[in-house]
PABALO-28708 format. One line per field, with one value per residue: residue in three letters; residue number from 1; x, y, z of N, C-alpha, C in turn. Coordinates in Angstrom, 3 decimals. Atoms other than C-alpha are relative to their C-alpha. Layout:
% residues N
r: c(ALA_...)
k: c(NUM_...)
n.c1: c(X_...)
n.c2: c(Y_...)
n.c3: c(Z_...)
ca.c1: c(X_...)
ca.c2: c(Y_...)
ca.c3: c(Z_...)
c.c1: c(X_...)
c.c2: c(Y_...)
c.c3: c(Z_...)
% end
This chain:
% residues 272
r: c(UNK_UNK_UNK_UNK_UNK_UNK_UNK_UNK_UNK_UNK_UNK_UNK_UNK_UNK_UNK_UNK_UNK_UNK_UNK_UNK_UNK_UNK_UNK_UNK_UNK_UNK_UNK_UNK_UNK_UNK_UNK_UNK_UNK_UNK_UNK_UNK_UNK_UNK_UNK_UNK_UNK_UNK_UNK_UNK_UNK_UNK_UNK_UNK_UNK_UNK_UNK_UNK_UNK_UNK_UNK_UNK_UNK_UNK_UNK_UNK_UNK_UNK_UNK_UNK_UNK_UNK_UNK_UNK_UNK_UNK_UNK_UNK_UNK_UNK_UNK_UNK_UNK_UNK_UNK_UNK_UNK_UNK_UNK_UNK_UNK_UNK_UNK_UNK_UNK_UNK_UNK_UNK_UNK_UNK_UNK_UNK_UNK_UNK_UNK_UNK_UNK_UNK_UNK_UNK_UNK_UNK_UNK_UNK_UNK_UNK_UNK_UNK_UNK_UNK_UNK_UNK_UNK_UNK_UNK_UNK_UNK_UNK_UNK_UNK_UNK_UNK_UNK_UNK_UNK_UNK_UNK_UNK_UNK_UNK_UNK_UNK_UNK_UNK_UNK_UNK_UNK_UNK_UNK_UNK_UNK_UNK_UNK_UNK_UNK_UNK_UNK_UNK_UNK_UNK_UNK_UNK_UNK_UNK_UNK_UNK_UNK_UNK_UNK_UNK_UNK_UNK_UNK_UNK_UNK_UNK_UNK_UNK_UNK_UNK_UNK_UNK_UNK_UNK_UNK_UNK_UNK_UNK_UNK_UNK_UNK_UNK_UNK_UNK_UNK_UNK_UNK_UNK_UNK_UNK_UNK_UNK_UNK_UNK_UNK_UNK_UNK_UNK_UNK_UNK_UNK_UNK_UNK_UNK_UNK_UNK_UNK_UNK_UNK_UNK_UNK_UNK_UNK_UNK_UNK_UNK_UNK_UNK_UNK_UNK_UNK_UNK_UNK_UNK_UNK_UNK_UNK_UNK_UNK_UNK_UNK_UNK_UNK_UNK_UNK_UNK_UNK_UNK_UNK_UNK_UNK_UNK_UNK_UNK_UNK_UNK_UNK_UNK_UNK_UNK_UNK_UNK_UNK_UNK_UNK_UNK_UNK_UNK_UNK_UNK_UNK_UNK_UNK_UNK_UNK_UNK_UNK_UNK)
k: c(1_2_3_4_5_6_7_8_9_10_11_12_13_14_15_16_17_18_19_20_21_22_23_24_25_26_27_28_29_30_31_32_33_34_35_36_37_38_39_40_41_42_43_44_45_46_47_48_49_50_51_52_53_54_55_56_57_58_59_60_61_62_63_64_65_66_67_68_69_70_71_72_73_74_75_76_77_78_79_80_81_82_83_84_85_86_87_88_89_90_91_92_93_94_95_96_97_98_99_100_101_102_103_104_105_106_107_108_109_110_111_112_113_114_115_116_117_118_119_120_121_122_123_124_125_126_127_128_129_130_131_132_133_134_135_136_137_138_139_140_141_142_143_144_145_146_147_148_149_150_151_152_153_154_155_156_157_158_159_160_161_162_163_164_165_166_167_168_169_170_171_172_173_174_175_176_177_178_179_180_181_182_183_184_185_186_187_188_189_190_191_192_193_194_195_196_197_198_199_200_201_202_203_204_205_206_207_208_209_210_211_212_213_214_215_216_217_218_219_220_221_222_223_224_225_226_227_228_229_230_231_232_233_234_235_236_237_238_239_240_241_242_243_244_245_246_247_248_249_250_251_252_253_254_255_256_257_258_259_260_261_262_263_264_265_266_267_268_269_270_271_272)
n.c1: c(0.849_-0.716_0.440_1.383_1.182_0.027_0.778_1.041_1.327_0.104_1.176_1.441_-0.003_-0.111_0.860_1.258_0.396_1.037_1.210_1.317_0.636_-0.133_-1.862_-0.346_0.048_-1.337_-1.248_0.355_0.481_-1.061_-1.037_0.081_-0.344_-1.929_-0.334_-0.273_0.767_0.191_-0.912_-0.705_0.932_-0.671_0.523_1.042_0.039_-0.611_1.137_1.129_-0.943_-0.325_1.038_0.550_-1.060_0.408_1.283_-0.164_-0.081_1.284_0.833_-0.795_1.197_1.313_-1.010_-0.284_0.612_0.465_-0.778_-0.585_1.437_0.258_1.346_1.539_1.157_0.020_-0.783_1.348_1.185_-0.801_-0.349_1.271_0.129_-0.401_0.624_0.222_-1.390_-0.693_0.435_0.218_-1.920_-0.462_0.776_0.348_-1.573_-0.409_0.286_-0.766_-1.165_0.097_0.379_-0.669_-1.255_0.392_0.182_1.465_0.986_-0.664_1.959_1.243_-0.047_-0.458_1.673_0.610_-0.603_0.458_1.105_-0.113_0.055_1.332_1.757_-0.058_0.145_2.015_1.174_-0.203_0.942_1.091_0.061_-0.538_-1.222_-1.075_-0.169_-1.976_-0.354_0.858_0.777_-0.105_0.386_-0.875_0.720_-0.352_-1.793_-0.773_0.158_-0.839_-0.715_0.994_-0.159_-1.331_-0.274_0.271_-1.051_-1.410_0.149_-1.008_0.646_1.104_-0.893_-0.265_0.539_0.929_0.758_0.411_0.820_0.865_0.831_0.629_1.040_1.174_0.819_0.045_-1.278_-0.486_-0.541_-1.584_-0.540_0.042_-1.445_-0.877_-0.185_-0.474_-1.407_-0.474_0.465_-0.811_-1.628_-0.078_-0.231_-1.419_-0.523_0.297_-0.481_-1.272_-0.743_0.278_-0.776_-1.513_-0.083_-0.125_-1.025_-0.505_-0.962_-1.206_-1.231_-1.095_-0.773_-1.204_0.466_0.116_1.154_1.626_-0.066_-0.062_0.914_-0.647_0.138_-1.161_0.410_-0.208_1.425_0.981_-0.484_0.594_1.433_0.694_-0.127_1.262_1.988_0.966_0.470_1.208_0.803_0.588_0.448_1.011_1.097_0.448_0.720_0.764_0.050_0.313_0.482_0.805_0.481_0.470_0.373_0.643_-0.783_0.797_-0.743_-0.956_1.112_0.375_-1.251_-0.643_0.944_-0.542_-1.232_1.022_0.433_-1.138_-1.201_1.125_-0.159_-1.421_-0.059_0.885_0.754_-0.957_-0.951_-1.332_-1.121_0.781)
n.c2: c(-1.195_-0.941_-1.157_-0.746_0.721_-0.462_-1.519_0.258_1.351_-1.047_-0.993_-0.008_0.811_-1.205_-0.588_1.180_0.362_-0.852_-0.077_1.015_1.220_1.381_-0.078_1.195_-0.459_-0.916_0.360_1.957_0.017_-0.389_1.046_0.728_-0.759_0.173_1.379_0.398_0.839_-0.677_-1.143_0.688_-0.316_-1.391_-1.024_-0.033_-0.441_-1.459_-0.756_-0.161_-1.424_-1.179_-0.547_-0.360_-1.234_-0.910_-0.113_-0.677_-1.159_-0.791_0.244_-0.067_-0.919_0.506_0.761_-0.468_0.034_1.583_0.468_-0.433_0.514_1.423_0.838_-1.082_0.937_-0.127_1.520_0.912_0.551_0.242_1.191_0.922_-0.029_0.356_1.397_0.266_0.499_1.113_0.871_0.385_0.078_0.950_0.508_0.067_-0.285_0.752_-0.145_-1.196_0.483_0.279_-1.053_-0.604_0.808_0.389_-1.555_-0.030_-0.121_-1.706_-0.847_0.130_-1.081_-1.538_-0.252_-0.176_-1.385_-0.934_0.250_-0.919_-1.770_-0.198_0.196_-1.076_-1.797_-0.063_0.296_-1.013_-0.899_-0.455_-0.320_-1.188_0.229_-1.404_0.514_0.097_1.561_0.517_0.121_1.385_1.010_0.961_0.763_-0.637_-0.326_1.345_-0.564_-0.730_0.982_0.825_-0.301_-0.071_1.644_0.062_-0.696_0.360_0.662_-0.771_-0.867_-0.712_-1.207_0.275_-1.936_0.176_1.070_-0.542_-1.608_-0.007_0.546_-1.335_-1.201_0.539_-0.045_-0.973_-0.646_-1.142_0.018_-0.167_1.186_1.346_0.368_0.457_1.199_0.977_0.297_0.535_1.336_0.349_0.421_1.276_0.603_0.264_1.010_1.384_0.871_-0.034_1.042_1.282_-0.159_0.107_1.248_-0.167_-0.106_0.366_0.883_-0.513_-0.752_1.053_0.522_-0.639_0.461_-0.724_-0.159_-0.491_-1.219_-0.557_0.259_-1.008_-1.358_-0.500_-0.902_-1.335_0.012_0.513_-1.176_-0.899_0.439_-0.534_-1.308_-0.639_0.644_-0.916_-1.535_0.253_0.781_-1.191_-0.606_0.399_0.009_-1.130_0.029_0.305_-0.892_-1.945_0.290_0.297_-1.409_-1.007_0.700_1.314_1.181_0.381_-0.226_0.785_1.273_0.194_-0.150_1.059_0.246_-0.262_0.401_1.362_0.439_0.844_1.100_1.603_0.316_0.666_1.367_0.870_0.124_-0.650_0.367_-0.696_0.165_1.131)
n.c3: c(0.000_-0.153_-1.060_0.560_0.100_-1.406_-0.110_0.261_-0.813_-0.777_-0.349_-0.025_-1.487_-0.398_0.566_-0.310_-1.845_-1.248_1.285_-0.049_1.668_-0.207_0.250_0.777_1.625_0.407_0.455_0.260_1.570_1.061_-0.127_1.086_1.289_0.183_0.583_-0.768_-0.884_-1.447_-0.882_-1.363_-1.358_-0.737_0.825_-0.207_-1.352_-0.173_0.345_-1.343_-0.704_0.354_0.135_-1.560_-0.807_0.069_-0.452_-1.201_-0.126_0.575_-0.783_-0.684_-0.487_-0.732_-0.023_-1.084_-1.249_-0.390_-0.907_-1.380_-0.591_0.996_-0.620_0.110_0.762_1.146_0.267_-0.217_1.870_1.448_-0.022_0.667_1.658_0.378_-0.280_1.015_1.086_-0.370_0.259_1.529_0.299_-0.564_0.171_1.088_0.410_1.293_1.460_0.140_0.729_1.261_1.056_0.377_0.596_1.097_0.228_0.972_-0.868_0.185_0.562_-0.339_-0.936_0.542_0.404_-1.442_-0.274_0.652_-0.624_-1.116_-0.815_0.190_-1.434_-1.610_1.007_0.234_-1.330_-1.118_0.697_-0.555_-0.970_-0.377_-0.295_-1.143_-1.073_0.170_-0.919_-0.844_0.270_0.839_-0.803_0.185_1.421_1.074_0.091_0.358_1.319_0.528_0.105_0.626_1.202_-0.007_-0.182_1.690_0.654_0.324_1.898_0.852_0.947_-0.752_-0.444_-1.274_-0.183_0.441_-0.938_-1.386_-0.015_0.568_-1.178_-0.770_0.226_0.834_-1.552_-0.107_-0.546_0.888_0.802_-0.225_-0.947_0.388_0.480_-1.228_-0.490_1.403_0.316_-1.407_0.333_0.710_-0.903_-0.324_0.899_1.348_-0.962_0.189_1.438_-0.621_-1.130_0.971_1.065_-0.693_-0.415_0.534_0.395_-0.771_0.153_1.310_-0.256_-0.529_0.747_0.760_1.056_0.385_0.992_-0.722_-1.027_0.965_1.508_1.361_0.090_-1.030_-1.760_0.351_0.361_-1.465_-0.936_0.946_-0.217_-1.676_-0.181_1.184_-0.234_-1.580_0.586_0.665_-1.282_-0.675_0.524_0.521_-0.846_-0.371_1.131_0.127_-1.248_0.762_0.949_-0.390_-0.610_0.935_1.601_0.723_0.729_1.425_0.226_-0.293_0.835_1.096_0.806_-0.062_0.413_1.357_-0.341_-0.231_1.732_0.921_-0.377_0.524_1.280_-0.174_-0.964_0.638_1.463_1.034_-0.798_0.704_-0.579_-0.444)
ca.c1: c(0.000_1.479_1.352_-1.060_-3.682_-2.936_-3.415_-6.761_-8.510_-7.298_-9.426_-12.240_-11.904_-11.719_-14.448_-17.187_-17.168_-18.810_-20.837_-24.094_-22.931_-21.212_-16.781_-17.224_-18.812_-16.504_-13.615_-14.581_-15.776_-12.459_-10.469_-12.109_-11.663_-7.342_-7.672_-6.656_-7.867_-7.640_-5.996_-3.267_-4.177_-1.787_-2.950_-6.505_-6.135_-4.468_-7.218_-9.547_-6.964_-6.802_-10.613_-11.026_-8.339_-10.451_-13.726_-11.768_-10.536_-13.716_-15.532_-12.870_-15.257_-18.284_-14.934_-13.489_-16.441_-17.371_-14.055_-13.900_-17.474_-18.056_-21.213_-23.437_-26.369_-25.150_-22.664_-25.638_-27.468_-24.271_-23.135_-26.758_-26.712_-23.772_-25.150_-26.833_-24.034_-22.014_-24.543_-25.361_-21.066_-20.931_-24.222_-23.821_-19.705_-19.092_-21.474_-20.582_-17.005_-18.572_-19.847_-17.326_-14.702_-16.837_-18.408_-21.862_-24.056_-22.450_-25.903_-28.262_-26.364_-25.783_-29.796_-30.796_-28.497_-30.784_-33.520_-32.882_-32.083_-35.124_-37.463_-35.831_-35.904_-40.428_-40.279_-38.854_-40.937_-43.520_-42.644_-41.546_-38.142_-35.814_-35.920_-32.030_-30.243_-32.367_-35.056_-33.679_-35.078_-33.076_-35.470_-34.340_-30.200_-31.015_-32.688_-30.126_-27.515_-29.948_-29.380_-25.815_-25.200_-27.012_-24.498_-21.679_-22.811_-20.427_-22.144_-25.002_-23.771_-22.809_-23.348_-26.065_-27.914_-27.383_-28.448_-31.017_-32.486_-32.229_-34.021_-36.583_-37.211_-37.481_-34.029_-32.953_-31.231_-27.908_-27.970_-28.860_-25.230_-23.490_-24.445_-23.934_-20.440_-19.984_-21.561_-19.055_-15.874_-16.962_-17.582_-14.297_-12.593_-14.259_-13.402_-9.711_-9.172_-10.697_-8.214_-5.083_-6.485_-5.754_-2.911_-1.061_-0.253_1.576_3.500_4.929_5.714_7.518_5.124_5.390_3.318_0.250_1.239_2.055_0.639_3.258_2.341_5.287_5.374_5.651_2.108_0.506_1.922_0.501_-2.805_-3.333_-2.516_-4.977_-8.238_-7.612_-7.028_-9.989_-12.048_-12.079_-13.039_-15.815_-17.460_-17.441_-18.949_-21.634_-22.206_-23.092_-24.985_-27.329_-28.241_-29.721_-30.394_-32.058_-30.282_-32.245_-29.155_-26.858_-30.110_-30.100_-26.035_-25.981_-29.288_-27.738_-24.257_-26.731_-28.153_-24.551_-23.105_-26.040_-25.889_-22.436_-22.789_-25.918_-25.587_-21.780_-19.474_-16.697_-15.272_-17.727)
ca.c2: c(0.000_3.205_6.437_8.293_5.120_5.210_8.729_8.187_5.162_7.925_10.287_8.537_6.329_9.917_11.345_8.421_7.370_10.427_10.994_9.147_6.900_3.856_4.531_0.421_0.518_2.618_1.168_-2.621_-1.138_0.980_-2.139_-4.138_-1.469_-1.286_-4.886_-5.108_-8.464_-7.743_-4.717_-5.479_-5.422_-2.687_-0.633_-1.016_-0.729_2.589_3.845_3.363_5.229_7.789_8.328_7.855_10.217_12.729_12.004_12.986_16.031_17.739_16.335_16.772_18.977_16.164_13.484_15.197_15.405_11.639_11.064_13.213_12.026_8.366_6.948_9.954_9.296_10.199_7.035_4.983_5.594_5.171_2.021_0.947_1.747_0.171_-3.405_-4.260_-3.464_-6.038_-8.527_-8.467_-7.963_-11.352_-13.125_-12.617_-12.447_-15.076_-13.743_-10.152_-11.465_-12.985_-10.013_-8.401_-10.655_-11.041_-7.492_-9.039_-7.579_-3.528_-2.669_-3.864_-2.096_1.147_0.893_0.312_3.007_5.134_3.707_4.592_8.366_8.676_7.008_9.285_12.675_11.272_10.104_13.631_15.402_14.373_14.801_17.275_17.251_19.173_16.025_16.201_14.061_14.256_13.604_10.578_7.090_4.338_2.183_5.001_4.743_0.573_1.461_3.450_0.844_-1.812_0.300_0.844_-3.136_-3.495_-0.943_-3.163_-4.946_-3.350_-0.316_0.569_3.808_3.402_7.829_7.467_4.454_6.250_9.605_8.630_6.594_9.694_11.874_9.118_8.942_12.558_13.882_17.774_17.658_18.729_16.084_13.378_14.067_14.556_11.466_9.592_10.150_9.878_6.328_5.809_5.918_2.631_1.337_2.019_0.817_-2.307_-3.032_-1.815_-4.359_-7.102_-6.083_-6.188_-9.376_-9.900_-8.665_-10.062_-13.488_-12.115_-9.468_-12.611_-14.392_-11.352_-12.054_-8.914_-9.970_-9.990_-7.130_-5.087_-6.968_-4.982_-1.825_0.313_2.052_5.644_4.965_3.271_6.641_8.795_7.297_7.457_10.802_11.503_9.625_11.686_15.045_14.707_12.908_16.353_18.077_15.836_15.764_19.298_19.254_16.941_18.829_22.438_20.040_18.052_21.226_22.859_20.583_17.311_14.018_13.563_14.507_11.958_9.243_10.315_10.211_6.203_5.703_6.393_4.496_1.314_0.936_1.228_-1.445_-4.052_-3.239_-4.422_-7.087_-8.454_-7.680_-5.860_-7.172_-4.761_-4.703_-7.674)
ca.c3: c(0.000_-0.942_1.317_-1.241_-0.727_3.138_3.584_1.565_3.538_6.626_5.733_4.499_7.984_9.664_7.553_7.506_11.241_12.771_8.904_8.898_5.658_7.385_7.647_7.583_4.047_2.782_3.565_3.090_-0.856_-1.275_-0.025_-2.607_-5.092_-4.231_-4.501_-0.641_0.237_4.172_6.230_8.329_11.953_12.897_10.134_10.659_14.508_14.775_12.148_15.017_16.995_15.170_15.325_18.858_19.702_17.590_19.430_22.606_21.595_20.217_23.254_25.686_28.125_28.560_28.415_31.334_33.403_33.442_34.123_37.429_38.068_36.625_38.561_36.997_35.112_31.923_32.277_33.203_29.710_27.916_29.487_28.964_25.240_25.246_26.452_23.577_21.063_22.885_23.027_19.136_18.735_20.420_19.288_15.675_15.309_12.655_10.308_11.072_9.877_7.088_5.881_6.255_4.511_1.646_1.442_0.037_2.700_1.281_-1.132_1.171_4.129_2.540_1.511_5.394_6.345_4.223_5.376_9.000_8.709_6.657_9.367_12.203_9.934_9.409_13.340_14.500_12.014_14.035_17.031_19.967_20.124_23.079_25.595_26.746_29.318_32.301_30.340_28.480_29.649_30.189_27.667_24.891_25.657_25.108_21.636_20.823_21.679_19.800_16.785_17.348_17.604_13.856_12.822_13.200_9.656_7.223_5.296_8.234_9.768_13.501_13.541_11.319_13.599_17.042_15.834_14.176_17.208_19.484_17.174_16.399_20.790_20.580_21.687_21.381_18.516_19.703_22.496_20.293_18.487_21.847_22.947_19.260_19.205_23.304_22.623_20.246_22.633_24.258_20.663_19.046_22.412_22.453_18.815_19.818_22.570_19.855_17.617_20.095_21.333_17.574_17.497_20.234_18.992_15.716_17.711_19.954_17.110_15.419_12.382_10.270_7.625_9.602_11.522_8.653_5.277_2.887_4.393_5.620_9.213_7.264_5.614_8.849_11.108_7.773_8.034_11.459_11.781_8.535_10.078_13.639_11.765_9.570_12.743_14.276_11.601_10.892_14.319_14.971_11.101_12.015_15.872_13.609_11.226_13.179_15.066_12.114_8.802_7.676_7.433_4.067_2.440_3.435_3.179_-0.602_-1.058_0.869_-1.110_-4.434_-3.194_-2.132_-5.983_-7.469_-5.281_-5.945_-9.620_-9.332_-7.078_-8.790_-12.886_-13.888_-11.188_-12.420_-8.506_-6.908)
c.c1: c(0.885_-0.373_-1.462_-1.217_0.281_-0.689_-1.584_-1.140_0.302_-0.738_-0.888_-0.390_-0.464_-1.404_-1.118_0.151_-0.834_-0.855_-0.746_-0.084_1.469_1.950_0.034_-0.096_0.813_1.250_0.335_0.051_1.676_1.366_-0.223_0.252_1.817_0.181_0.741_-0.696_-0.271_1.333_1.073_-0.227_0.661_-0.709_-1.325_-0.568_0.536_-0.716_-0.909_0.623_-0.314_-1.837_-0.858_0.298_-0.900_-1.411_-0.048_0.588_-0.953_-1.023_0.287_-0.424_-0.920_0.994_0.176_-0.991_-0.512_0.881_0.106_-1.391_-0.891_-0.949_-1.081_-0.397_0.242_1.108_-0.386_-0.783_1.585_0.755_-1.836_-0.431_1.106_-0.023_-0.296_0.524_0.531_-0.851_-0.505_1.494_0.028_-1.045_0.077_1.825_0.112_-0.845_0.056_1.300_0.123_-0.557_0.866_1.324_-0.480_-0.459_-1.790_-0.970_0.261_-1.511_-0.822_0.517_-0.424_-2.250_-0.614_0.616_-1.002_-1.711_-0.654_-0.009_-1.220_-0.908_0.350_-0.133_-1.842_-0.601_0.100_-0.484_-1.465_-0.383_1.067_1.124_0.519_-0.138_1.883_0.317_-0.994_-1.421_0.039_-0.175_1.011_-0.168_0.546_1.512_-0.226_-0.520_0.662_1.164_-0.220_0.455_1.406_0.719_-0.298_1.137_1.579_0.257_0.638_-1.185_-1.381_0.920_-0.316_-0.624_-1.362_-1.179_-0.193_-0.963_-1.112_-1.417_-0.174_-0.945_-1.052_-0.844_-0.811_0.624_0.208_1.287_1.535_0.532_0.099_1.504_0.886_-0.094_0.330_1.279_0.493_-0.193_1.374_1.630_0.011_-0.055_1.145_1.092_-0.227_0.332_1.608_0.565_-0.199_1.201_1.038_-0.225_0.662_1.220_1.185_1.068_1.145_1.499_0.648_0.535_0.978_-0.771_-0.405_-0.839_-1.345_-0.120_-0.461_-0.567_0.624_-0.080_1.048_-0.336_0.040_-1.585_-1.261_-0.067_-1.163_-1.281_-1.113_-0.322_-1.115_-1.445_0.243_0.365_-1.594_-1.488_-0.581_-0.675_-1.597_-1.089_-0.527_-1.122_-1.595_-1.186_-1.112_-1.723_-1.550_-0.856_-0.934_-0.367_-0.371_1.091_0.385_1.054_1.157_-1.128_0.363_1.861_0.128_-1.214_0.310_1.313_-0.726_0.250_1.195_0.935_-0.900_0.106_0.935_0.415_-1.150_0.368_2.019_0.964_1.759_1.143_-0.663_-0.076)
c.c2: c(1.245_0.818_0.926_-0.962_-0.265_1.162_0.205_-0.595_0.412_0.668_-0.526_-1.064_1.531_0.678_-0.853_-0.569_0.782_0.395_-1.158_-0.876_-0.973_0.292_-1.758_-0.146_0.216_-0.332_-1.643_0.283_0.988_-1.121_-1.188_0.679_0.137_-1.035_-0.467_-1.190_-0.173_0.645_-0.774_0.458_1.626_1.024_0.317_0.461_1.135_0.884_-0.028_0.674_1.272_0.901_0.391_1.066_1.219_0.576_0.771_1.281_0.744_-0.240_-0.009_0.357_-1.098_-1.485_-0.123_-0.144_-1.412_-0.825_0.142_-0.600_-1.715_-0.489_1.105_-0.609_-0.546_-1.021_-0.751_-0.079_-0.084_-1.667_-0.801_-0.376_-0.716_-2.007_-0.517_-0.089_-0.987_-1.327_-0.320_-0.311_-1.838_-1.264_-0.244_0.403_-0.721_0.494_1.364_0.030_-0.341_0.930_1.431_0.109_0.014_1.279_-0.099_0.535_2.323_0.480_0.092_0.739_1.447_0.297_0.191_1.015_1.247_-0.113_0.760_1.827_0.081_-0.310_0.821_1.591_-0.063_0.064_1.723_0.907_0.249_-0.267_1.092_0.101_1.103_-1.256_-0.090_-1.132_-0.114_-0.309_-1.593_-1.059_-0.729_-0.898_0.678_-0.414_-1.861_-0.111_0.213_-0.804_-1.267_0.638_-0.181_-1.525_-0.484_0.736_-0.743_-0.463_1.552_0.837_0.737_0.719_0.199_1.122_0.074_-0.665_0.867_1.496_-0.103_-0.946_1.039_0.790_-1.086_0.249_1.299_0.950_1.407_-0.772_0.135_-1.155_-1.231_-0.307_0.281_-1.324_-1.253_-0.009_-0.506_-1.427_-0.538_0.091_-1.305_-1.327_-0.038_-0.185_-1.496_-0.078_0.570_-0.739_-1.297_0.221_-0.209_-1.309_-1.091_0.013_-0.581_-1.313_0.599_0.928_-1.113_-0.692_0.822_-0.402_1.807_0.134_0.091_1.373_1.169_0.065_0.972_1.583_1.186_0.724_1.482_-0.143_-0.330_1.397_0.917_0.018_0.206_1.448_0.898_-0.484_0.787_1.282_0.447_-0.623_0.897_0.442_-0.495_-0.087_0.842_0.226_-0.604_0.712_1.438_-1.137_-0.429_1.046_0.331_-0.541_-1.595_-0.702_-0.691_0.203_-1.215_-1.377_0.447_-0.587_-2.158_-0.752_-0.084_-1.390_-1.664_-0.728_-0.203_-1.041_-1.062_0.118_-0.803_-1.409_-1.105_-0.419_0.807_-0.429_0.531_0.009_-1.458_-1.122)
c.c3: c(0.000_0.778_-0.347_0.292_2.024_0.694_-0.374_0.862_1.549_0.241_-0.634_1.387_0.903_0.020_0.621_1.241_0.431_-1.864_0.038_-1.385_0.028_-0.285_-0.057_-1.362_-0.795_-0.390_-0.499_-2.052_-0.414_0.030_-1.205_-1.229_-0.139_-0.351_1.451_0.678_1.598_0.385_0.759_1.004_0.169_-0.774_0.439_1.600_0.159_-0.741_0.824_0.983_-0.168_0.313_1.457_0.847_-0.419_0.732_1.505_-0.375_-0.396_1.237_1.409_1.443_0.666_0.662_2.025_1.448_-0.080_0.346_1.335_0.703_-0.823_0.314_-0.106_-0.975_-1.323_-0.393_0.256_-1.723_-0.704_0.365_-0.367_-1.777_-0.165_0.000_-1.513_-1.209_0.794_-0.086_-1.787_-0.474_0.093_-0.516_-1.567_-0.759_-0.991_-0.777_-0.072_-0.799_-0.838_-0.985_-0.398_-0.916_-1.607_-1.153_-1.104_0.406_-0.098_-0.570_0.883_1.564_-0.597_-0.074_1.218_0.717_-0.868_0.358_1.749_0.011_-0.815_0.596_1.148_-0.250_0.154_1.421_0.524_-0.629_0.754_1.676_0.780_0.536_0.868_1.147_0.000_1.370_1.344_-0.393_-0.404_1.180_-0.246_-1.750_-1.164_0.076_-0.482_-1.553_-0.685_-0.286_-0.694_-1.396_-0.174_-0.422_-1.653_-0.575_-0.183_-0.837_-0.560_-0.906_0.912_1.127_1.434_0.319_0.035_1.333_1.240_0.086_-0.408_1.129_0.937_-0.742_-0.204_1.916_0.272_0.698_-0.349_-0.951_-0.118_0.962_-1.082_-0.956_0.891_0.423_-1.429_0.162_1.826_0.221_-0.884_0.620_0.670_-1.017_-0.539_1.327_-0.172_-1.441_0.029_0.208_-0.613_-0.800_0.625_0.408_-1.354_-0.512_0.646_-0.424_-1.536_0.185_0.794_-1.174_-1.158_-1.644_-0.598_-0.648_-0.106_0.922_-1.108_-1.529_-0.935_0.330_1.293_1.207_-0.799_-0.451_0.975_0.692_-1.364_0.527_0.997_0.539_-0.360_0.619_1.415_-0.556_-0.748_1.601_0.782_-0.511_-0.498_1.317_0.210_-1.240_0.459_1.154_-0.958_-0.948_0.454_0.203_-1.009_-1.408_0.560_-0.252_-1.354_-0.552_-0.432_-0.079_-1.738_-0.635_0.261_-0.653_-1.623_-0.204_0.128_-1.107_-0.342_0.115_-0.262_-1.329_0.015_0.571_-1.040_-1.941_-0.480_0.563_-0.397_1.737_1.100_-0.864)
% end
């Protein structure tokens, strides 16, 4: 992998994580498009680095205070939302793996990803949104985590999924993307510590080629760097965005993206 295609699958890792159109997707369809049959761990693990690192600096503030105060509520609904991702993580791992190895399950994600923000854009159309954290029920944070857990199929948008479950409960609008991405520090941990578990036996055995997979430490370091520069820029992006515009947008771009990967998959198979 050269540095220019490093740097790349950086920032669209970077980009698409906190954007509501699936950073798995993405990089599963541009890995089949380089012709990378699978990432090497290191590589792939330090792109989740890079994204987590950006989630804490843009959020640094709500970070901070759940560190100095950890048994408040608002780490009650997020370990509760986070239940349910773990139990689907763990319930449905081999064919999560198989869909992600294979990349046949990309159209019909990308399509339910479009599906979702369009039913939470119709539910919060019609209803009265401004409930914020002392409002939020438990029952809503395991929803939310319920969606989140579906999101781990390659091409349904982790962002997408959580945000789109707060605004469907009837979340203010700004909370429901504070807590989407604050949700998302125990997700891209836990798929972290899978990945080092992962990685572990290869670094005892000094096995480069799984470590690395051809791809030099100057392009890994690049990469990383590129998905938590970009990572910022994309949360604060989505933060301004939520606030004030329609998802519909981003439904029509992974709604469009859907169709041309099932053509492909089903009838032209130019990278499927």
């Amino acid at each position: 992998m050269s540095i220019f295609q490093a740097i790349f699958l950086g920032f669209l890792q970077g980009l698409t994580e906190f954007l509501p159109v699936s950073s798995s997707g993405h990089l599963v369809l541009m890995q089949k498009i380089f012709g990378i049959s699978e990432p090497a761990l290191l590589f792939d693990t330090l792109l989740h680095m890079g994204t987590l690192i950006a989630v804490l600096i843009v959020l640094w503030k709500d970070v901070w205070v759940l560190v100095r105060r950890p048994f408040q509520r608002l780490s009650g609904l997020i370990v509760a939302g986070t239940i349910p991702t773990v139990i689907i993580a763990v319930l449905f791992k081999d064919l999560i793996e198989h869909a992600f190895s294979s990349g046949a399950f990309l159209g019909i994600g990308f399509l339910l990803t479009t599906g979702i923000l369009l039913t939470s854009e119709w539910l919060s159309s019609r209803k009265k949104l401004g409930r914020g954290e002392g409002e939020m029920k438990y029952a809503d944070a395991l929803l939310i985590g319920t969606l989140q857990g579906v999101a781990i199929f390659p091409a349904v948008s982790r962002s997408g999924s959580t945000i789109a479950g707060a605004l469907g409960v009837g979340l203010d609008r700004e909370f429901a993307a504070r807590f989407s991405f604050l949700m998302a520090i125990p997700a891209i941990l836990g798929a972290f510590v899978l990945q080092i578990k992962d990685l572990l036996p290869a670094l005892k055995a000094h096995d480069t080629e799984v470590l690395f997979g051809g791809i030099g430490l100057p392009a890994i370091i690049t990469g990383t760097v590129t998905a938590a520069v970009v990572g910022v820029f994309a949360v604060r992006f989505m933060l301004n965005i939520i606030k004030n515009k329609s998802l519909k947008g981003f439904a029509l771009y992974t709604g469009i993206l859907g169709v041309l990967v099932l053509l492909d998959q089903l009838f032209l198979h130019l990278i499927f």
